[in-house]
N, C-alpha and C positions, 0 to 999 in steps of 0.2 A: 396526546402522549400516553394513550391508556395503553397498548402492547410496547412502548416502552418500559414500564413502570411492573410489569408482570411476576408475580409474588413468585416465588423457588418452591413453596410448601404446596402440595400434591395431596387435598384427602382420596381416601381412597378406602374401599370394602375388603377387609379381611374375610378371604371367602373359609367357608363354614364356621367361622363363628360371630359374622355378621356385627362385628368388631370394627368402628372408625379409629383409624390410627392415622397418622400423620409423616409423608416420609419425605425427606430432601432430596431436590433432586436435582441436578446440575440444570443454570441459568440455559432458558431456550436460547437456540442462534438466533436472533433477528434478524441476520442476512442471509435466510434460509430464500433461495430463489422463488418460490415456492407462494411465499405470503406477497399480495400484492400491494405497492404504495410505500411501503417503508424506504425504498431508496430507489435510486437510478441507476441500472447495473451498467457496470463498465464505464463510468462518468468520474469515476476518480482514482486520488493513487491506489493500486493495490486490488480496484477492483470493485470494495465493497466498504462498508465501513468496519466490516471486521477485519479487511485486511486481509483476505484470504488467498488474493492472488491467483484463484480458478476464476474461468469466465464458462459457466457450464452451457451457455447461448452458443458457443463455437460450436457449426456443423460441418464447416469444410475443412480447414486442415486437422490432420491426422497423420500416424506413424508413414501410413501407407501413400502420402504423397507430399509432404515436406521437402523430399530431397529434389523437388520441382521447382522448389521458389525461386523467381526472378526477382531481379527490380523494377520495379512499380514508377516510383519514382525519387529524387529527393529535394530539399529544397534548403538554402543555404541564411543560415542567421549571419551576423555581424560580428558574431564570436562563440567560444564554445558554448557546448550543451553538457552541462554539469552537476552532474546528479538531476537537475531537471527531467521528469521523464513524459509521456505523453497520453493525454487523456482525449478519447474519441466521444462525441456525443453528438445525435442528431444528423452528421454527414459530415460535422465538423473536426478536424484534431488541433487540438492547444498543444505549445508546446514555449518553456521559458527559455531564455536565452543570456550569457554573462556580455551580451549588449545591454543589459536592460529592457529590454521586449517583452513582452506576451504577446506569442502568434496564433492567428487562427487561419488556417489553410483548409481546401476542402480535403477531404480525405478520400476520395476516389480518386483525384490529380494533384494535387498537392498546390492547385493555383492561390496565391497571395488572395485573402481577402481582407485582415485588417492587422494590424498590431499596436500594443498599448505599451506607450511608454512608463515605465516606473524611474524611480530616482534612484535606482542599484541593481545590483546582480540578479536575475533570479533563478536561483535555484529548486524554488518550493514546485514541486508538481501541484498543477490545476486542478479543481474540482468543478463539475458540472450538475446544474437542479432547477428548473422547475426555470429553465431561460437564461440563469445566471450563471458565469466563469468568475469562481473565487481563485484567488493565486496570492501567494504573498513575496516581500521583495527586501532585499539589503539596505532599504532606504527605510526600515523597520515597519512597514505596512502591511495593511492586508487589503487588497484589491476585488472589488465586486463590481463586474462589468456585465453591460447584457451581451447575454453569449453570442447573441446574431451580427448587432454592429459594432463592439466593444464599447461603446458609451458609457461613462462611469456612472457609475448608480452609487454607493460610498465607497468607505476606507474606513477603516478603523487603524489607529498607530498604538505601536506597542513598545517596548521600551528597548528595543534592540531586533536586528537583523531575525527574518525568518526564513527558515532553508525547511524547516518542519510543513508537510501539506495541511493543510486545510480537510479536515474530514467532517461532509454535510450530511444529517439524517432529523428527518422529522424533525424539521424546521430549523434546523438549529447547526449552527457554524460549531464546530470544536477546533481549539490551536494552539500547540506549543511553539513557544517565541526563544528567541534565545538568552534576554534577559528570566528566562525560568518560569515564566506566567503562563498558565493553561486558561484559557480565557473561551468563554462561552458567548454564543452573541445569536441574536437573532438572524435569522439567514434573509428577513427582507428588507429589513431595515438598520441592520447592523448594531444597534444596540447594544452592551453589556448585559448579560442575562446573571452572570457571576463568576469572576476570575480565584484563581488561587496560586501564589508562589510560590511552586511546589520544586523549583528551581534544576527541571530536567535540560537533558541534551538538545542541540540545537537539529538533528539533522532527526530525530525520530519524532514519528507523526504518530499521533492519538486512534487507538482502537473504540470503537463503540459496539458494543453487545448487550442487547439484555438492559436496560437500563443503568447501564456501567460505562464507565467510558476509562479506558488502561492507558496510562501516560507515563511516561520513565520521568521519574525525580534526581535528587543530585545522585546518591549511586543503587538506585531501587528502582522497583515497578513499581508504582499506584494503583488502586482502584478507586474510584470515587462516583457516586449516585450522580447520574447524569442532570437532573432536576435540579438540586440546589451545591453538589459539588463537597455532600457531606462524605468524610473520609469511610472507606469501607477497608481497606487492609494495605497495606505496602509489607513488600517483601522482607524488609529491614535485614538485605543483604549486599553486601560490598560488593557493585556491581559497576562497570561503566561501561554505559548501553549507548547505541548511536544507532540500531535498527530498531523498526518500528514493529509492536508487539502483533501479533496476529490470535484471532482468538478461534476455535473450532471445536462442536463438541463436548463444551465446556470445559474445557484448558487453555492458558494463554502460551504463546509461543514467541519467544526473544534468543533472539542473537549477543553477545556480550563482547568489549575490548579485552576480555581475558582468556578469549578464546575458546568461548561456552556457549552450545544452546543449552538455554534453560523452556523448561517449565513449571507451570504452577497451574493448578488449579483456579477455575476461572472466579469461584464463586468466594472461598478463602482465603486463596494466594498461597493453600501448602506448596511448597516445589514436591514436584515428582521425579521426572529425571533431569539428567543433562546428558548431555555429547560434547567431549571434547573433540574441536579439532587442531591444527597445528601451527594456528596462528589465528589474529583479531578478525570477529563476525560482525562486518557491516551491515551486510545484507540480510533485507528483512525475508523473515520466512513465508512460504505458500505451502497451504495443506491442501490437497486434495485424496479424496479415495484412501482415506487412511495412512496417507504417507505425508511427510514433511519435505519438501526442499528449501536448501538455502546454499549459498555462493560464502566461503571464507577469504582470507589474504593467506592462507595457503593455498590459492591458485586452486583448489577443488570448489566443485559441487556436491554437494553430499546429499543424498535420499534417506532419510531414516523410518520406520514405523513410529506412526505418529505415539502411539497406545505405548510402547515401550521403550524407543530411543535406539532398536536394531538396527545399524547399519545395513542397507538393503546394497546400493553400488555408490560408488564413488566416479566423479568424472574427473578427471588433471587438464585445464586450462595450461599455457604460457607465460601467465602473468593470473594478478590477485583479482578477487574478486569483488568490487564494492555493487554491484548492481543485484537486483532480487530478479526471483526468476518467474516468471510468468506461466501457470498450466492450461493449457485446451485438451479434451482428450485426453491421448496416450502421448502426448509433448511436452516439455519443458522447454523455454526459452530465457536464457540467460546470456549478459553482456558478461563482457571479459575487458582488463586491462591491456589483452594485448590486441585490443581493437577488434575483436571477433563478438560476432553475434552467434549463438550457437542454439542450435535443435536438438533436443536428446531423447530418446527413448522413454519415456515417465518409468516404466516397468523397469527396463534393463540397463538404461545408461546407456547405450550404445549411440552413437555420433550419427544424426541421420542429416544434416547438414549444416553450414556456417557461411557465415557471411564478413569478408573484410571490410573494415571501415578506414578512412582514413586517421581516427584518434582514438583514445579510451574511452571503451564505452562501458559506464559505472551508471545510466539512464536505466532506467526498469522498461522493457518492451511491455507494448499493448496490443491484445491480438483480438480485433474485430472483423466480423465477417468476413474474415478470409482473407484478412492482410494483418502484417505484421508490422508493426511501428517501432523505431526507436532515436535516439537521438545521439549524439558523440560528440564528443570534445574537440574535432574538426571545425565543429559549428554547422554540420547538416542531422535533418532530419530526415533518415531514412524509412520508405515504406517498400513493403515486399507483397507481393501477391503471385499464385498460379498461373502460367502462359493463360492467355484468353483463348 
């Protein structure tokens, strides 16, 4: 846990008067691509465990052939796909189902390989580590199978339905449930490592940065020390949040039910700015390259400067937006309510292509080596890739 746990205070040589002084400095990213070991990139919701929603691994699609994409293939659950979204790892893509299922399909053909029954809905996106597929389910659980055969390995029960993902780093399961419990556990053994009833939203999943881990409470964000769960700041602002926080840069990034993005500073939780848009912010934000996206239930996608909150473009969907949008590149991919998968321009917002579904798609896409994943309330799980 030792680059978890890494101190903010920075000595440092005042040059010519050879002066130690002491300066604060905003909490390093630890889902800096960069550092090896600390996570599995692309193995769970979001991306990373900051939540950042770039996959900077992506080298084949781009602005310049996006408007290419076929279908790949798709592969049909027992019921929708709801909010559930899809996480790739290894060859494999998981993906939850309101059958009750956990599927694993390969991810070049989308051929059936296993699925695990749970006792409810699931809407919680899959996390992937180190061989294991954590998911959790409406039957209040939380599911650790081995990723290759689904074989149960545990469950930990919690005290109500979870639709919140599971976000796994350096060893350690992080999870908000919907009786309010953020609850820590060991990632091999499941154990309780130390919970708290911090009594957040059901559908927003836990950030980890820096030795922090950002969790939405009854109407606030939290901070708290990822080690033993000691409080470090809550916003102590009238908020009602159901997207899950993203951190970059050292600023955390939320979406609000009041029709707000907020931020705050990552390391004290000042807010900095906000963006109103013109209706309720589901969807959790992605920063990349300096810029923010996120999807509202005003049917837009909005691009802002991350550093100051300037609206850079705006896109206008048919319908509202509950899914988060996904960056490669100079791409953004976002689902839409009115059953559309869409590709946008990162820089300019321009439409570089879309994909009809048969349902609402409010699933976050996942984009690995050159295919495009997503799921919809039809109950298929579509993949997209390049003509061959």
């Amino acid at each position: 846990m030792k680059n978890a746990t890494l101190c903010c205070l920075v000595l440092f040589l005042t040059v010519g008067t050879g002066t130690a002084q002491l300066r604060m400095l905003p909490p390093p990213n630890l889902c800096d691509v960069t550092t090896p070991g600390l996570f599995e990139p692309k193995s769970q919701y979001r991306f990373d465990p900051c939540h950042t929603g770039y996959n900077p691994y992506e080298v084949t699609l781009n602005s310049g052939n996006v408007a290419k994409l076929v279908p790949a293939w798709q592969y049909t659950t027992g019921d929708a796909i709801f909010f559930a979204s899809p996480t790739v790892a290894n060859g494999i893509v998981y993906i939850g189902s309101d059958d009750q299922n956990l599927y694993a399909l390969n991810a070049s053909t989308g051929a059936f390989l296993w699925k695990y029954g749970t006792g409810g809905l699931v809407h919680s996106s899959p996390a992937v580590a180190n061989g294991v597929v954590y998911v959790g389910s409406d039957d209040h659980n939380l599911y650790a199978l081995n990723a290759s055969t689904g074989a149960l390995l545990w469950t930990y029960p919690t005290g109500n339905e979870i639709w919140s993902s599971p976000t796994v780093t350096l060893g350690v399961v992080f999870l908000l449930s919907s009786d309010g419990l953020l609850s820590t556990l060991n990632a091999s053994t499941g154990t309780l490592l130390w919970r708290d009833g911090i009594g957040g939203g059901s559908l927003s999943s836990p950030a980890v940065s820096a030795g922090t881990v950002y969790a939405v409470c009854p109407t606030a964000l939290c901070a708290k020390e990822t080690r033993f769960g000691n409080p470090l700041w809550s916003t102590g602002t009238d908020l009602s949040l159901y997207s899950s926080p993203a951190v970059a840069n050292g600023v955390v990034y939320i979406g609000s039910y009041d029709n707000n993005l907020y931020t705050f500073d990552a390391l004290t939780g000042a807010p900095l700015w906000q963006y109103t848009t013109g209706n309720q912010i589901w969807s959790s934000p992605a920063i990349a390259n300096g810029v923010v996206y996120f999807g509202s239930a005003d049917n837009n996608i909005y691009a802002l400067n991350a550093a100051t909150g300037a609206l850079l473009w705006q896109y206008t969907t048919l319908s509202y937006i509950l899914s988060s949008p996904t960056v490669v590149n100079d791409v953004v991919f976002v689902g839409s309510a009115d059953g559309n998968l869409y590709a946008l321009n990162a820089n300019t917002g321009a439409l570089l292509w879309y994909y009809t579904t048969g349902g609402e798609v409010d699933s976050s896409p996942a984009v690995v080596n050159g295919v495009v994943y997503v799921g919809s309330r039809d109950g298929n799980l579509y993949a997209f890739h390049l003509p061959k």
